[in-house]
N, CA, C and O atoms as a printed pandas DataFrame, in Angstrom:
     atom_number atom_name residue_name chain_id  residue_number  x_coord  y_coord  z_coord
0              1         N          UNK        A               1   85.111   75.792  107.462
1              2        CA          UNK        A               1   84.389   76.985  107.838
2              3         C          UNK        A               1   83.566   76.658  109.082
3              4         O          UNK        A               1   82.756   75.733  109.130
4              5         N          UNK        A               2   83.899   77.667  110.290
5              6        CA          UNK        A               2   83.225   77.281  111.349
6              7         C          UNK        A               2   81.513   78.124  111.259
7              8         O          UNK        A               2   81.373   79.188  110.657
8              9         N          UNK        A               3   80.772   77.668  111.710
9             10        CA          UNK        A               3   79.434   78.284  111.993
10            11         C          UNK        A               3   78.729   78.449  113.071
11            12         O          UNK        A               3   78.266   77.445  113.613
12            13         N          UNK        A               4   78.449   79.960  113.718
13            14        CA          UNK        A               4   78.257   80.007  114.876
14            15         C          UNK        A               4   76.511   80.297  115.113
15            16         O          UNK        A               4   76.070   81.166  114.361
16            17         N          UNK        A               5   75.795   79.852  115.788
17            18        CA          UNK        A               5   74.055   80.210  115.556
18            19         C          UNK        A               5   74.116   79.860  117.338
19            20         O          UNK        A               5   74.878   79.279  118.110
20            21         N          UNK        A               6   72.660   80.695  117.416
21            22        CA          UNK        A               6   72.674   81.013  118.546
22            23         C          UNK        A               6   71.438   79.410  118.572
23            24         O          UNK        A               6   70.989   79.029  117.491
24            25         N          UNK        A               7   71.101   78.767  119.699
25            26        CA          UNK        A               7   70.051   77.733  119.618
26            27         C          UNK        A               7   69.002   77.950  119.035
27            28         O          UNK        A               7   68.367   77.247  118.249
28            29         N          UNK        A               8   68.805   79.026  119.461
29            30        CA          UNK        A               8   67.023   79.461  118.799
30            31         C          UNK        A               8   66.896   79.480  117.714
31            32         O          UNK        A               8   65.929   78.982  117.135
32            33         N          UNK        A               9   67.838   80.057  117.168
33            34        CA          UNK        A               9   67.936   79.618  115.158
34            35         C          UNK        A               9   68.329   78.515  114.260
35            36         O          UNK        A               9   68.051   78.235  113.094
36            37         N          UNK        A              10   69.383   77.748  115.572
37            38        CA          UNK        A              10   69.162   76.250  115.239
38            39         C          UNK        A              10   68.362   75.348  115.480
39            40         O          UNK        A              10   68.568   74.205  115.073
40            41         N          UNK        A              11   67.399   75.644  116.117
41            42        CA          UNK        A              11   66.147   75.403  116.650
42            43         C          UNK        A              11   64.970   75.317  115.192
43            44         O          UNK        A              11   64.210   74.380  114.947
44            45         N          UNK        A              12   65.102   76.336  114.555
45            46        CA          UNK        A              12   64.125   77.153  113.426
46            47         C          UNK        A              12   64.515   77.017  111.853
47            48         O          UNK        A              12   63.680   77.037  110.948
48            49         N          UNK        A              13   66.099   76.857  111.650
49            50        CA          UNK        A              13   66.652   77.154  110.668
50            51         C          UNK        A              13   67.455   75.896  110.625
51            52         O          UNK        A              13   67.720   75.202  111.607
52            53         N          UNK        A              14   67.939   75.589  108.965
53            54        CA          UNK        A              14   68.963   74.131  109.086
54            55         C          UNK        A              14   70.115   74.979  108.698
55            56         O          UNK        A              14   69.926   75.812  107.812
56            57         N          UNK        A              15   71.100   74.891  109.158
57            58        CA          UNK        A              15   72.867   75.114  109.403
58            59         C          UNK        A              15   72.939   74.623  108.018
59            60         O          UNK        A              15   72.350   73.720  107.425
60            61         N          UNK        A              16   73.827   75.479  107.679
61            62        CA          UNK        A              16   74.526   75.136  105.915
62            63         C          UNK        A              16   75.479   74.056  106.075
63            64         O          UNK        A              16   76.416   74.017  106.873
64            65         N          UNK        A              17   75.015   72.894  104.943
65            66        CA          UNK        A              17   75.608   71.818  105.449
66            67         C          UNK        A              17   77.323   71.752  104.827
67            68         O          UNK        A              17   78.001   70.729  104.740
68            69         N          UNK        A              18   77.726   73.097  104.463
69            70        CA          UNK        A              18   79.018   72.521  104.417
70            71         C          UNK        A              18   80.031   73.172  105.324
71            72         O          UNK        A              18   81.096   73.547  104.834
72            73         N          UNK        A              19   79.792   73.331  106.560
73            74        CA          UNK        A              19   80.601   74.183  107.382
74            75         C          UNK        A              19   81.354   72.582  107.977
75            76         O          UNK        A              19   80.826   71.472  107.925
76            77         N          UNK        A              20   82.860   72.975  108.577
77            78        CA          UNK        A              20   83.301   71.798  109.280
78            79         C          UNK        A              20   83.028   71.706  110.901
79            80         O          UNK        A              20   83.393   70.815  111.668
80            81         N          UNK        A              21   82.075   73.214  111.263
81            82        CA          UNK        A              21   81.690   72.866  112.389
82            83         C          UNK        A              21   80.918   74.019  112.791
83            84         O          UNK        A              21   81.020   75.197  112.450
84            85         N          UNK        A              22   79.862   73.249  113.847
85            86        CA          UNK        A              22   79.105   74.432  113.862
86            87         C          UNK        A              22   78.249   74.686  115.322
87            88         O          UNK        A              22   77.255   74.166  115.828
88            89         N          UNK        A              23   79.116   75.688  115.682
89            90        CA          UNK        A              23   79.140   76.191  117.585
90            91         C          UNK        A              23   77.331   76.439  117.770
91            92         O          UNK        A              23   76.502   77.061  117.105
92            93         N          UNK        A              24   77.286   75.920  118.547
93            94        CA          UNK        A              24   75.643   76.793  119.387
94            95         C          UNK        A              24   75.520   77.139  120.118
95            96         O          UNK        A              24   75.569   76.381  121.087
96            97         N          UNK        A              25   75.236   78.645  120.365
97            98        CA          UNK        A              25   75.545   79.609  121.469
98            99         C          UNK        A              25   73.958   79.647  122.438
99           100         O          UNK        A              25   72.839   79.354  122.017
100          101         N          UNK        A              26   74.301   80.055  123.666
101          102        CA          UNK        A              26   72.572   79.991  124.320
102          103         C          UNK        A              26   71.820   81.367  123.942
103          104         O          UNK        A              26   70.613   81.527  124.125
104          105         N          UNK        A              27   72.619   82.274  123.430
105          106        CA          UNK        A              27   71.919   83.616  123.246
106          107         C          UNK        A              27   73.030   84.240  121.937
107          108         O          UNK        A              27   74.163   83.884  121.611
108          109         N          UNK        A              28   72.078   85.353  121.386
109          110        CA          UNK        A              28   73.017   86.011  120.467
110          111         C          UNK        A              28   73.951   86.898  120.879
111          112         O          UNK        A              28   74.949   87.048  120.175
112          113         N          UNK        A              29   73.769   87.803  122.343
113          114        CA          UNK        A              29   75.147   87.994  122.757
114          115         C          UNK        A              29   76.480   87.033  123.057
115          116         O          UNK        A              29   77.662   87.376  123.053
116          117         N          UNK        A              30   75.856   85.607  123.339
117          118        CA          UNK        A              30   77.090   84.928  123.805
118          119         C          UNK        A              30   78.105   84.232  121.889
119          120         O          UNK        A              30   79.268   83.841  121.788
120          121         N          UNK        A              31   77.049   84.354  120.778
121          122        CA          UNK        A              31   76.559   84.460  119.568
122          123         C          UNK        A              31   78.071   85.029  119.128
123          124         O          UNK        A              31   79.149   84.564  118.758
124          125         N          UNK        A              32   77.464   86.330  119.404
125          126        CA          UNK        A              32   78.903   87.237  118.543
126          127         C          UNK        A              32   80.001   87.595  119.379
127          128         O          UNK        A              32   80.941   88.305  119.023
128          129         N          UNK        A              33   79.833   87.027  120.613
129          130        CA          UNK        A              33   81.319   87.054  121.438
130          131         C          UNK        A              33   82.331   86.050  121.038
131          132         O          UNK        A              33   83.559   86.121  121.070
132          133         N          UNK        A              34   81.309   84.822  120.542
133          134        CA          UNK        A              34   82.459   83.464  120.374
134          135         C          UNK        A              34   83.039   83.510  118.491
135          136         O          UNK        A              34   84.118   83.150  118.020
136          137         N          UNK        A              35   81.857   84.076  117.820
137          138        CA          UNK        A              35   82.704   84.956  116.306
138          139         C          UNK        A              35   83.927   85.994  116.253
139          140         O          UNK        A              35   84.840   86.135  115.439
140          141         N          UNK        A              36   83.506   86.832  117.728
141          142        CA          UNK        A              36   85.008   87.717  118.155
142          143         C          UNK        A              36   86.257   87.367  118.366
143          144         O          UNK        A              36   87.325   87.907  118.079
144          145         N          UNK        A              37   85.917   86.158  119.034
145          146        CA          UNK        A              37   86.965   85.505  119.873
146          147         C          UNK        A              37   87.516   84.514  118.272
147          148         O          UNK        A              37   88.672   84.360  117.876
148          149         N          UNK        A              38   86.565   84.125  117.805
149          150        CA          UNK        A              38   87.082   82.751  116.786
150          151         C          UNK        A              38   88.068   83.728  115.933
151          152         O          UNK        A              38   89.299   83.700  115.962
152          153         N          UNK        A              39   87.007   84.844  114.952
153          154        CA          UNK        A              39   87.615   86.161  114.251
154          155         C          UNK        A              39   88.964   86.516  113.598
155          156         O          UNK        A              39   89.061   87.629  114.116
156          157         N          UNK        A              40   90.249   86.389  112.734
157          158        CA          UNK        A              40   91.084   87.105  112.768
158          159         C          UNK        A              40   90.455   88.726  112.161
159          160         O          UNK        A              40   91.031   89.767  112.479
160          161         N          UNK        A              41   89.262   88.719  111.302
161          162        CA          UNK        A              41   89.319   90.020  111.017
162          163         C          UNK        A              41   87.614   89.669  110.761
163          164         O          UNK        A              41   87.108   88.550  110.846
164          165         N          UNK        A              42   86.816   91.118  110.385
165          166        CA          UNK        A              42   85.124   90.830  110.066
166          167         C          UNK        A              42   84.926   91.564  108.866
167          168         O          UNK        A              42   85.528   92.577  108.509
168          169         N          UNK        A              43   84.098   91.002  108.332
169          170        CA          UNK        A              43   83.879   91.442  107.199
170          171         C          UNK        A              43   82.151   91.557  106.749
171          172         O          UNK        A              43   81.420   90.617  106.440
172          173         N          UNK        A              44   81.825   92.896  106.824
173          174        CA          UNK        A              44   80.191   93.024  106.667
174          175         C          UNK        A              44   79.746   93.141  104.674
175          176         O          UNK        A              44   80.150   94.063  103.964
176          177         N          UNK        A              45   79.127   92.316  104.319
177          178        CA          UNK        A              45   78.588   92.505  103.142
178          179         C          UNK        A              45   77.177   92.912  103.464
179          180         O          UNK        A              45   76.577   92.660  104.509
180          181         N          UNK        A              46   76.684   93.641  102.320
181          182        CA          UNK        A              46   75.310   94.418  102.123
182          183         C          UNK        A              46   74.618   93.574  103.501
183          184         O          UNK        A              46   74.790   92.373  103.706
184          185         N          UNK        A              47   73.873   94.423  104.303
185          186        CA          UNK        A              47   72.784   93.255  105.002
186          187         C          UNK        A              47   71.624   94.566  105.624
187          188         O          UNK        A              47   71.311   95.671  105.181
188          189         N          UNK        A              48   71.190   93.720  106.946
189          190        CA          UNK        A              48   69.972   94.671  107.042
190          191         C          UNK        A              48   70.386   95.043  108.603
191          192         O          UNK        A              48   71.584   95.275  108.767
192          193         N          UNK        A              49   69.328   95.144  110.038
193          194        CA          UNK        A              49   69.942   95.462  111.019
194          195         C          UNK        A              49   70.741   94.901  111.653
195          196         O          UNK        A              49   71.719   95.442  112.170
196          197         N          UNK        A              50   70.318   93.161  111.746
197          198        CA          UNK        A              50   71.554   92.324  112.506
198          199         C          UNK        A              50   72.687   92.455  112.024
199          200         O          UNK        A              50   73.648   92.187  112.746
200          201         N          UNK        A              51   72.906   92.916  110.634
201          202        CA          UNK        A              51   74.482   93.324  110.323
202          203         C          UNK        A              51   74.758   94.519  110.977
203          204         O          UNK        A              51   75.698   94.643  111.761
204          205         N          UNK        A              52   74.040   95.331  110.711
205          206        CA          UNK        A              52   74.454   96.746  111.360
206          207         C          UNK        A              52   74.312   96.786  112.913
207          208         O          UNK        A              52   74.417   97.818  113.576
208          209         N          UNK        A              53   74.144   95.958  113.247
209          210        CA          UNK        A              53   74.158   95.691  115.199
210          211         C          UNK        A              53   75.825   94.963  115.073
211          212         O          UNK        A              53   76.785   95.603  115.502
212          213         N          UNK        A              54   75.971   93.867  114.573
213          214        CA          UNK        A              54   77.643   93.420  114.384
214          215         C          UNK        A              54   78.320   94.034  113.983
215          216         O          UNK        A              54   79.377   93.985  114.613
216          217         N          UNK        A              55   78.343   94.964  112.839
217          218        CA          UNK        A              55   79.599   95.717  112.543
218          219         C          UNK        A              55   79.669   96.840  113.561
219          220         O          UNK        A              55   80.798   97.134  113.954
220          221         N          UNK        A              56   78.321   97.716  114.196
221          222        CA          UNK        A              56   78.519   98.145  115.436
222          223         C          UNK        A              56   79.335   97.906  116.871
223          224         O          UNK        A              56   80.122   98.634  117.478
224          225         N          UNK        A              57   78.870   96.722  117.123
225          226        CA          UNK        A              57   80.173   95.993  117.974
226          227         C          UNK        A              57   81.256   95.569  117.625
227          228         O          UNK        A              57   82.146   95.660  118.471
228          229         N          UNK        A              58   81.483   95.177  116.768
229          230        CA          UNK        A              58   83.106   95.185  116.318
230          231         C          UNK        A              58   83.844   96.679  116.004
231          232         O          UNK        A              58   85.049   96.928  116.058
232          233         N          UNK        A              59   82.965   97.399  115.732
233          234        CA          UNK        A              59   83.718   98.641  115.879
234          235         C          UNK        A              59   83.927   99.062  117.114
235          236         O          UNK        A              59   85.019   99.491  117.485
236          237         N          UNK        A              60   82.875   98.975  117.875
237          238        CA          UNK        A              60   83.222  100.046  119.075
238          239         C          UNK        A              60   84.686   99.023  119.587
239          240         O          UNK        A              60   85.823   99.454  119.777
240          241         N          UNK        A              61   84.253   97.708  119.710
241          242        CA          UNK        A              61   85.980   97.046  120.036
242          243         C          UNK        A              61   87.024   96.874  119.462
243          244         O          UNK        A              61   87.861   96.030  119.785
244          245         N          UNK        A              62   87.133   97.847  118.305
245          246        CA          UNK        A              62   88.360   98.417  118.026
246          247         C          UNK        A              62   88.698   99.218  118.635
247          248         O          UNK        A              62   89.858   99.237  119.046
248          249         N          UNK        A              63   87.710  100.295  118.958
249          250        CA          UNK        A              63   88.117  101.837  118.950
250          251         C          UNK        A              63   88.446  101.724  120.809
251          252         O          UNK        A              63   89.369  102.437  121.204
252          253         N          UNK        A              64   87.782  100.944  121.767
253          254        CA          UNK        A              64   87.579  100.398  122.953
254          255         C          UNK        A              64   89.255   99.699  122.713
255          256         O          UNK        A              64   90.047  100.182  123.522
256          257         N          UNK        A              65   89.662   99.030  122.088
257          258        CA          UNK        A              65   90.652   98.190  122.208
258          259         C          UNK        A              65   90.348   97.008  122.714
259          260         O          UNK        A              65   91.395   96.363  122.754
260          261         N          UNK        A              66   89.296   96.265  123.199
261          262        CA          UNK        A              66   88.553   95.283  123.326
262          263         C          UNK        A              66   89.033   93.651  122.604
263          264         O          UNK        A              66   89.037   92.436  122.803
264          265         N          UNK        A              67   89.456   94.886  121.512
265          266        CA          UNK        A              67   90.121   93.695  119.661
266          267         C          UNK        A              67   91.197   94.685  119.403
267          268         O          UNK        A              67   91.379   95.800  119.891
268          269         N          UNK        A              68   92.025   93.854  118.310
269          270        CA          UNK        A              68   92.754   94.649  117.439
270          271         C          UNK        A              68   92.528   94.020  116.175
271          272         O          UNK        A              68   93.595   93.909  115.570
272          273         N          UNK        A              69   91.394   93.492  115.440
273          274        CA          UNK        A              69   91.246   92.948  114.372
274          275         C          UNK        A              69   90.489   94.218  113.246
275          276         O          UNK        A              69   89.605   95.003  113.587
276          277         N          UNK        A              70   90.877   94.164  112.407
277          278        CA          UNK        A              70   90.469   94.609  111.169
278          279         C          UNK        A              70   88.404   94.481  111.166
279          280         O          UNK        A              70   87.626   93.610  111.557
280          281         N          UNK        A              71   88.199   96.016  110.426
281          282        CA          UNK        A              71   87.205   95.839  110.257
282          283         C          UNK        A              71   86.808   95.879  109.176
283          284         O          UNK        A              71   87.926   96.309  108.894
284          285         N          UNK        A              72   86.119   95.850  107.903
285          286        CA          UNK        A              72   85.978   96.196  106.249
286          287         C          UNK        A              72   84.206   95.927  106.078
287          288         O          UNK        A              72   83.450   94.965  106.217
288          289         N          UNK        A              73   84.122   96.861  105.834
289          290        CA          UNK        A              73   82.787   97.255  104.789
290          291         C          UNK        A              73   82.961   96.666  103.058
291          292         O          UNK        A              73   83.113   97.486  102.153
292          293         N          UNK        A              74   82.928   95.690  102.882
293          294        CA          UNK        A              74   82.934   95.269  101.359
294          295         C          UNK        A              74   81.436   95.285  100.490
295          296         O          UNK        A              74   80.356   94.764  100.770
296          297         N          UNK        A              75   81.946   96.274   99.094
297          298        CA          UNK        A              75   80.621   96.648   98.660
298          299         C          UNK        A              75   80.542   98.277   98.839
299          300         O          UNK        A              75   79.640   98.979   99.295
300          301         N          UNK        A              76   81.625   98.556   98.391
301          302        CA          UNK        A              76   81.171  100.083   98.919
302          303         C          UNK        A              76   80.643  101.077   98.562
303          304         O          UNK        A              76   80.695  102.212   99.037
304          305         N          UNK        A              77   79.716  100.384   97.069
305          306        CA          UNK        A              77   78.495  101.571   96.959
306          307         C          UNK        A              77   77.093  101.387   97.328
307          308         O          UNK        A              77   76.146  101.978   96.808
308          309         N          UNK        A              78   77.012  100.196   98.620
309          310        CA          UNK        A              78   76.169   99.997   99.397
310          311         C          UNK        A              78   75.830  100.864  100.435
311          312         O          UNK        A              78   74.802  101.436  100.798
312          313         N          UNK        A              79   77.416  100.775  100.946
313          314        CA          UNK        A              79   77.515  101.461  102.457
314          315         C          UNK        A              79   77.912  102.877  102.534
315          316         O          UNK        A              79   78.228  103.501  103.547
316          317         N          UNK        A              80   77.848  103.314  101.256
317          318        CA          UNK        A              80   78.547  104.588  101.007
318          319         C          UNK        A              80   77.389  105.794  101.974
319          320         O          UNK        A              80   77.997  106.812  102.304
320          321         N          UNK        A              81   76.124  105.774  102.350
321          322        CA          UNK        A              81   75.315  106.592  102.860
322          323         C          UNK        A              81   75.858  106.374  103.856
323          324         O          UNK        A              81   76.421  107.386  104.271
324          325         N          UNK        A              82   76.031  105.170  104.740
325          326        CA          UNK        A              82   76.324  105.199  106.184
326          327         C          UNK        A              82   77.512  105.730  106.318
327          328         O          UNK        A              82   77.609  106.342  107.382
328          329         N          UNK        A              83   78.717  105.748  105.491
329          330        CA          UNK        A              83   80.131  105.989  105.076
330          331         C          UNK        A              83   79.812  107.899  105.709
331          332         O          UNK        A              83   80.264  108.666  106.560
332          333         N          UNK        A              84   78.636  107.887  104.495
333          334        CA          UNK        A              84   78.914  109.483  104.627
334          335         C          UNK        A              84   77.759  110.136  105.514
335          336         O          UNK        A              84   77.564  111.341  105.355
336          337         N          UNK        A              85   76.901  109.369  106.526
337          338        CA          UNK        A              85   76.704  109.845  107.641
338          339         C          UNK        A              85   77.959  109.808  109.086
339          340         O          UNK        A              85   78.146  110.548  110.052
340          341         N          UNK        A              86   78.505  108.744  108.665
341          342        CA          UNK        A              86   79.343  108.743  110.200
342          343         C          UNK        A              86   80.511  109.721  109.651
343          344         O          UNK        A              86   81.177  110.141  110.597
344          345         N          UNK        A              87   80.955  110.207  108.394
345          346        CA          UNK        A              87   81.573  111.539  108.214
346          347         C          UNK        A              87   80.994  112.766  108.791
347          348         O          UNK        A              87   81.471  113.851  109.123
348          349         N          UNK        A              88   79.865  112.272  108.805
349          350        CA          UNK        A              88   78.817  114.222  109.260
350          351         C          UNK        A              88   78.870  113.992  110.606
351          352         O          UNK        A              88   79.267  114.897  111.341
352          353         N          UNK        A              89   78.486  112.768  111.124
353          354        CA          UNK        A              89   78.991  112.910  112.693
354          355         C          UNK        A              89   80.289  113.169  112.897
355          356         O          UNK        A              89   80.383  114.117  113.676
356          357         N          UNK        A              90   81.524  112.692  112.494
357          358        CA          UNK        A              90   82.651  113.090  112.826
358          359         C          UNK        A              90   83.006  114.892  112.731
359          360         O          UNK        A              90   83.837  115.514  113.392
360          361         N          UNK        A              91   82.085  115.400  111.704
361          362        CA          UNK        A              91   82.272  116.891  111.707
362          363         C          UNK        A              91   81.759  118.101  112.852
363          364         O          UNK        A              91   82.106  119.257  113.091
364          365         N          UNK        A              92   80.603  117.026  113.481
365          366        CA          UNK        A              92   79.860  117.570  114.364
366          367         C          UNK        A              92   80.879  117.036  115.822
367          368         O          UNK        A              92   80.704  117.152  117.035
368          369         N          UNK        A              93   81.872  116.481  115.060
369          370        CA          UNK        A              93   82.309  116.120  116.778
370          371         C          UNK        A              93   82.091  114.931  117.935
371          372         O          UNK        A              93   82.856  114.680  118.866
372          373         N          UNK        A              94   80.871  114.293  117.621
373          374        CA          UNK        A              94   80.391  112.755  118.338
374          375         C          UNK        A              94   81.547  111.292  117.594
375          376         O          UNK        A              94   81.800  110.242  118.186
376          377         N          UNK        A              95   81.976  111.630  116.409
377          378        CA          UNK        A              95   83.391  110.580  115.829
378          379         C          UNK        A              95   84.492  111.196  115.755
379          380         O          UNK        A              95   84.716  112.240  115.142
380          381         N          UNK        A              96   85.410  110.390  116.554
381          382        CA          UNK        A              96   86.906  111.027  115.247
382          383         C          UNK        A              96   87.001  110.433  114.613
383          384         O          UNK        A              96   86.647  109.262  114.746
384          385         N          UNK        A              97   87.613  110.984  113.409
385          386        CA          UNK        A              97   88.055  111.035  112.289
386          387         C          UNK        A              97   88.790  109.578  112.271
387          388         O          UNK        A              97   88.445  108.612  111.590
388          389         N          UNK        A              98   90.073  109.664  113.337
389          390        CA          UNK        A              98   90.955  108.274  113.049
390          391         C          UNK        A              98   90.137  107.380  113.458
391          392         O          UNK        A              98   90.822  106.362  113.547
392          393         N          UNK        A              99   88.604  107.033  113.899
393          394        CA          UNK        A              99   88.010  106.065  114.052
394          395         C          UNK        A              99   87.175  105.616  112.793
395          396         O          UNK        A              99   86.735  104.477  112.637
396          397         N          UNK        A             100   87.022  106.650  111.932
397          398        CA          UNK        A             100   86.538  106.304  111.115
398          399         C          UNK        A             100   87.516  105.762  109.761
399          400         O          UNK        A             100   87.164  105.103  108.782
400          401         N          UNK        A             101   88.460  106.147  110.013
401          402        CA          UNK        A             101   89.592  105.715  108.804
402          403         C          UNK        A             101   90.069  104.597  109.267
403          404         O          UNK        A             101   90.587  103.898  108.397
404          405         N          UNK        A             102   90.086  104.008  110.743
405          406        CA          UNK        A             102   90.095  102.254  111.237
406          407         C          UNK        A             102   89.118  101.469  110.151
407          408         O          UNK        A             102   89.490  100.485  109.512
408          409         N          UNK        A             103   88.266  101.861  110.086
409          410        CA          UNK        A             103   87.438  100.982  109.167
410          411         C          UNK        A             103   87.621  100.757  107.598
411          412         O          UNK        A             103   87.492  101.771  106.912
412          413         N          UNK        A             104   87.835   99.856  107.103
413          414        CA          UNK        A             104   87.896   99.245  105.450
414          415         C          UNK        A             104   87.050   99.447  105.024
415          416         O          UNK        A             104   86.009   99.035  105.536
416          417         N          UNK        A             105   87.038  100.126  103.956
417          418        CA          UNK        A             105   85.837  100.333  102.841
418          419         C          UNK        A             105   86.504   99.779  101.413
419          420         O          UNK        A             105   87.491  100.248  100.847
420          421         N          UNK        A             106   85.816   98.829  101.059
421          422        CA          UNK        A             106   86.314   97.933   99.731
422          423         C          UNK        A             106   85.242   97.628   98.815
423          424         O          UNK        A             106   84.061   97.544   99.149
424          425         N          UNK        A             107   85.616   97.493   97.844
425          426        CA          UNK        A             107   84.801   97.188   96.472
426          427         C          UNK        A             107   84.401   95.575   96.701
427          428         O          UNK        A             107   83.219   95.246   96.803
428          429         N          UNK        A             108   85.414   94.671   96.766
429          430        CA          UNK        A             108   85.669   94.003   96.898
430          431         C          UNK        A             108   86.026   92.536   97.651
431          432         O          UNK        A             108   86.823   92.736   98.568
432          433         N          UNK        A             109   85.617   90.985   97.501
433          434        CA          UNK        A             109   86.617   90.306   98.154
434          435         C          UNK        A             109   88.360   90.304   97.980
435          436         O          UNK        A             109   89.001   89.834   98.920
436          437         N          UNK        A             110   88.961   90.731   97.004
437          438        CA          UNK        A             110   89.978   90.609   97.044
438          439         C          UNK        A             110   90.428   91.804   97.436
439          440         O          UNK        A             110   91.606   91.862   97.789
440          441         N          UNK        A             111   89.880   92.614   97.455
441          442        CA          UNK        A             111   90.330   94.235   97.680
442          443         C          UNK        A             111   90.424   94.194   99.545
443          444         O          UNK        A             111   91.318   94.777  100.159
444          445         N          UNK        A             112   89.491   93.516  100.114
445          446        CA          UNK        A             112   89.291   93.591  101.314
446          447         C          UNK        A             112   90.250   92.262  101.714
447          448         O          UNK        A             112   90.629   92.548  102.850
448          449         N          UNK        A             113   90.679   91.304  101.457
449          450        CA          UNK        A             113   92.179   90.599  101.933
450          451         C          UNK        A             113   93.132   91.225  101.501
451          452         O          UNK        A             113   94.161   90.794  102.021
452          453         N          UNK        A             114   93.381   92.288  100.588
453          454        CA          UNK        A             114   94.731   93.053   99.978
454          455         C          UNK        A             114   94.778   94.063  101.541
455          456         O          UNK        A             114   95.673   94.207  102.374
456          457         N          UNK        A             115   93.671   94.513  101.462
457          458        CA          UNK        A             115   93.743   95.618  102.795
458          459         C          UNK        A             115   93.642   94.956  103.824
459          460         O          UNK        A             115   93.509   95.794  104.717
460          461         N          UNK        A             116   93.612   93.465  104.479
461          462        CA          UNK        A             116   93.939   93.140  105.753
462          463         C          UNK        A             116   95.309   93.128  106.057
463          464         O          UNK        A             116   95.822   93.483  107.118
464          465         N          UNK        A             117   95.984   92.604  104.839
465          466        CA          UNK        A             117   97.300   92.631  104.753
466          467         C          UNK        A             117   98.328   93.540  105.461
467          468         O          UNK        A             117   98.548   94.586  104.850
468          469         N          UNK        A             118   98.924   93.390  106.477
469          470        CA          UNK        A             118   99.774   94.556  107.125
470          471         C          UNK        A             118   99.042   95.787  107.991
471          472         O          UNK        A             118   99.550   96.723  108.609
472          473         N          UNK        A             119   97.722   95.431  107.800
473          474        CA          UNK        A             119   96.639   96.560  108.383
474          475         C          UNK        A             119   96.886   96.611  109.738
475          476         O          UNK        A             119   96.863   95.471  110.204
476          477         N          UNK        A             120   97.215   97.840  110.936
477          478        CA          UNK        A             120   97.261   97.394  111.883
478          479         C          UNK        A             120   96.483   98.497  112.754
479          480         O          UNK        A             120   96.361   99.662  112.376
480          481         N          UNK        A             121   96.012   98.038  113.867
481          482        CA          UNK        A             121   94.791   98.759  114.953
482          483         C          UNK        A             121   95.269  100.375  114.731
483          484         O          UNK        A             121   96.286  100.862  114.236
484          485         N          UNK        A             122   94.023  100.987  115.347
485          486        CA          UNK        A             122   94.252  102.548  115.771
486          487         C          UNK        A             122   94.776  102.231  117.598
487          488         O          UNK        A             122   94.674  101.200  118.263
488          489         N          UNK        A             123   95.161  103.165  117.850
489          490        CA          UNK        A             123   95.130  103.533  119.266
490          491         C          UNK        A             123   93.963  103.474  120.039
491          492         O          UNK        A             123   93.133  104.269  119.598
492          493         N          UNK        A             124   93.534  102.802  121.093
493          494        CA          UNK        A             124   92.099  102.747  121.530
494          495         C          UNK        A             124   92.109  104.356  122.050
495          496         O          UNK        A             124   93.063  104.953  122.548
496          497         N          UNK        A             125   91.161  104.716  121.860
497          498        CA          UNK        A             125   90.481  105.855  122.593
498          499         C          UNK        A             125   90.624  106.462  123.604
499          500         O          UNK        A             125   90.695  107.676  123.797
500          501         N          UNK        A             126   90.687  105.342  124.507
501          502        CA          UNK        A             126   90.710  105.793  125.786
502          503         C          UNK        A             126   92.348  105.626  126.346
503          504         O          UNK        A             126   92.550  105.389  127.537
504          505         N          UNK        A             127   93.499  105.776  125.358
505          506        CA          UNK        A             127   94.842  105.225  126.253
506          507         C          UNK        A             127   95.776  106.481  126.521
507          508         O          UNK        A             127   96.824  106.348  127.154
């Protein structure tokens, strides 16, 4: 398991000692570019804003085409409010619809590798 921390938190915080390696980025943008790049797919469990700033960017670089990796919300009577706000935006017109059905919503760890399985990108947006 690779582990990516930006210095400042390796600076502050001790790295879980059982990763087989563990990247240090100079900033948290350069942070979650090299998790993008490492990435075959992301997977957000319950968290607070720094999750919801990452699953933010990994979405928009789906929908951007940026990525073509899988996105999944696991836990989904966590995320079910945000689920069913970005539905009310899609009604109002600021989401489509097929951007929001790009995204995995799972109960589950195994539910969310069953659905990476064969899963493949939307059309970026802009093509």
């Amino acid at each position: 398991m690779i582990g990516v921390m930006s210095r400042r938190l390796v600076d502050e915080e001790i790295a879980h000692p059982g990763l087989s390696a563990l990247l240090v980025a100079e900033s948290m943008a350069e942070r979650k570019q090299v998790m993008t790049d490492l990435a075959d797919g992301f997977v957000a469990l319950p968290g607070g804003v720094g999750t919801l700033d990452e699953v933010f960017e990994v979405w928009t670089g789906l929908q951007l085409g940026t990525h073509g990796k899988p996105v999944a919300l696991c836990n989904s009577q966590f995320w079910q409010p945000l689920v069913t706000g970005l539905v009310s935006m899609a009604s109002e017109g600021f989401i489509r619809a097929a951007d929001i059905d790009s995204v995995i919503v799972t109960e589950d760890a195994a539910e969310t590798l069953d659905r990476f399985e064969g899963w493949q990108p939307p059309r970026p947006r802009w093509s």
